[in-house]
C-alpha positions, 0 to 999 in steps of 0.5 A: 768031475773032481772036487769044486774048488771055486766056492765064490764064483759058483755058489751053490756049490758051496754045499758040497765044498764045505764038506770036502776033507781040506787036505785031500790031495789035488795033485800028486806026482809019483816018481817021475821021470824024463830023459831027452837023449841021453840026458836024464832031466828028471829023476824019481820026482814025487811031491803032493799038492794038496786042495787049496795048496800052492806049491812053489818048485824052485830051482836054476835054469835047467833043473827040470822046473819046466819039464815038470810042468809040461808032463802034468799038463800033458805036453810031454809024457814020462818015461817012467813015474804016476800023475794023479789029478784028485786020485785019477791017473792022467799021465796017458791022457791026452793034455786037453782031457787032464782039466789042467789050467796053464798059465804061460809067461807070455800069457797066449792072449789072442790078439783080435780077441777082447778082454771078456772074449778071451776068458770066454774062448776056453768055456766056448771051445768046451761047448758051454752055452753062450748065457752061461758063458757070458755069466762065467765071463762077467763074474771073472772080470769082476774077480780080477778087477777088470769089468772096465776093460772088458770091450778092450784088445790085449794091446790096449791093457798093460802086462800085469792087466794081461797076465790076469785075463790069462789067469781069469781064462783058466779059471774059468773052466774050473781046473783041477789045478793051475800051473804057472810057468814063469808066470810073473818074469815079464813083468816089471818088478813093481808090478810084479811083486804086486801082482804076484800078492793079488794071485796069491791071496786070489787063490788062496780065496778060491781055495784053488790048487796051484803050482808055480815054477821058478827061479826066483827065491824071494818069488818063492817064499812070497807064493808057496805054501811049501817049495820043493827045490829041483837041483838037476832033476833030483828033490833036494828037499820040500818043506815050508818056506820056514822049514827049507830057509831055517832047516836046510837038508842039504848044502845047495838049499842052504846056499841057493836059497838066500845067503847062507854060512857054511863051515867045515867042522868036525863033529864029536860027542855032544859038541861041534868043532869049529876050530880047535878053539871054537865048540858048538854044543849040540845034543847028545848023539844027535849027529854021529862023530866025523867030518860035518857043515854048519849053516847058519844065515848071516842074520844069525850072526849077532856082534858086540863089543870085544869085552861083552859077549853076545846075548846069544846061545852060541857064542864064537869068540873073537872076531875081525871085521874085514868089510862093511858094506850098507845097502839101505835097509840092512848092513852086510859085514864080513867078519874073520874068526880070531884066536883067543876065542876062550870065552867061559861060555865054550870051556863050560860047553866042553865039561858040559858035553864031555867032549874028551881030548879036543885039542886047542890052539891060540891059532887064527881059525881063518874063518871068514863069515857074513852077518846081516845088520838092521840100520838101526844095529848098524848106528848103534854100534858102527863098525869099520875094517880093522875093528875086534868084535864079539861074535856069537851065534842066535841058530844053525844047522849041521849037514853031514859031509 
């Protein structure tokens, strides 16, 4: 059997964990691909899960999320690509060989079957005695909190309570890894984002491999260690949640993952062109010359009063605030770019970078951007449709056309 992950629910396997490398590799997918007809569904997909390690796979509906999912567990075989589960290739084995815990959106409980039967039907089907599985049993109930609820039916336990028994079930057997397919949507919200934190710091306790499939951002940056984001059948970048939300490589990831400014540019040696007005300095010969995007985040966007400039690295000149919209705990404000954004700051940035002959206009640049704003910048500063504002910039990102 491969590598003991459960630590805390058997003990004296504690010995041998502890001396196990923390970045051994407990999934990994190698060129993956799936057609249905004439469709391709997914395209040459590799990522690594590693021991201990959630890995998030975001995406729409249709990305290849679930079909992904359902080759690892052996409910679907590739048409081309490796599945190894600890360093052993398992995508001609049958699904109930792999060792795979899946864990369904519609949890699968047996209905005539209690609680502790419930966790107890995969260790029964498996052979393991009866003492031995009424141990395993009570020592699950006791991890996800329901040794109260043992002699109850799932009708008679609320859906959060469900979906834990169905992750107890799996973790019971000691999979080589667990996948969660859409496994919180039922859910309502509040239970949700509670019990999706329980899940989490549950295995991150056990130091249990885990893979999560979704579409939902906020669930994705919550779960995973790193998230590989699947835009119709192909990787479009895996990374930690920091690294994918602040670095995007691409511009679905900027815009699918969270909201997100993106600006047609032109880049040149040393600096990034806006609008004939408005210059970015960048290093030199980091991006090569030629049409760009830059990205940055609407809390990113830093506004002040039209006669300061902004304490920020990268100031953009004049602005106009078109709409301001609060929704609580923040303040959405949409803000068009001006002319006359000639603050010292960009004709030093020019001579600096030596940017050459750009050349410039008083024109209006027309372009329209979002900044987010705390309650508290909001009443310190109000803003209101119609008001000239400074506008500058904490980081962005630059994406080659």
């Amino acid at each position: 059997m491969a590598r003991q992950t459960m630590v805390s629910i058997f003990p004296e396997m504690k010995a041998f964990a502890d001396h196990t490398p923390d970045l051994e590799a407990a999934l990994t997918v190698r060129n993956l691909t799936k057609s249905f007809g004439a469709e391709r569904v997914l395209d040459d997909v590799s990522f690594t899960v590693a021991e201990g390690e959630s890995l998030v796979l975001l995406g729409h509906s249709g990305s290849g999320k679930s079909t992904t999912l359902r080759l690892i567990a052996g409910l679907e075989h590739p048409d081309g690509g490796e599945i190894f589960l600890h360093g052993r290739s398992v995508e001609r084995l049958r699904a109930r060989d792999r060792n795979v815990g899946v864990i369904f959106q519609n949890y699968a409980l047996f209905p005539r079957m209690t609680v502790a039967e419930n966790i107890g039907f995969g260790l029964r089907i498996r052979g393991v005695k009866s003492h031995k599985r009424a141990e395993i049993t009570d020592r699950m109930l006791v991890l996800i909190g329901l040794a109260e609820h043992r002699d109850k039916y799932p009708w008679q336990i609320s859906g959060g309570q469900q979906q834990r028994v169905a992750i107890a079930r799996a973790l019971a057997y000691e999979p080589d890894v667990l996948l969660f397919d859409e496994s919180f949507s039922a859910l309502d919200p509040q239970t949700r984002v509670g019990l999706r934190r329980d899940i989490r710091a549950l295995l991150r306790r056990l130091r249990v491999p885990a893979l999560f499939i979704t579409h939902d951002q906020e669930e994705a940056m919550e779960l995973g260690d790193h998230i590989a984001i699947l835009n119709r059948g192909r990787l479009e970048q895996t990374g930690t949640p920091d690294q994918v939300y602040n670095e995007p490589k691409t511009e679905f990831v900027a815009t699918f993952l969270g909201a997100a400014n993106v600006v047609a540019a032109i880049a040149h040696t040393g600096a990034i062109e806006l609008d004939p007005e408005r210059l970015l300095p960048i290093r030199y010969n980091s991006v090569n010359p030629g049409p760009v995007k830059v990205v940055f985040r609407p809390e990113d966007v830093v506004l002040s009063t039209p006669a300061s400039t902004p304490e920020t690295p990268y100031p953009l000149g004049r602005g106009e605030i078109v709409d301001v919209s609060f929704t609580g705990a923040s303040e959405a404000v949409m803000v068009r770019l001006t002319g006359k954004g000639e603050l010292s700051s960009i004709s030093e940035a020019r001579s600096q970078f030596q940017t050459g002959s750009l050349q410039r206009s008083s024109a209006r640049s027309g372009i329209v951007i979002k900044a987010l704003r705390t309650k508290w910048d909001a009443r310190h500063f109000g803003l209101h449709p119609g008001d000239a504002v400074s506008v500058g910039l904490r980081h962005f990102s630059v994406l080659v056309d």
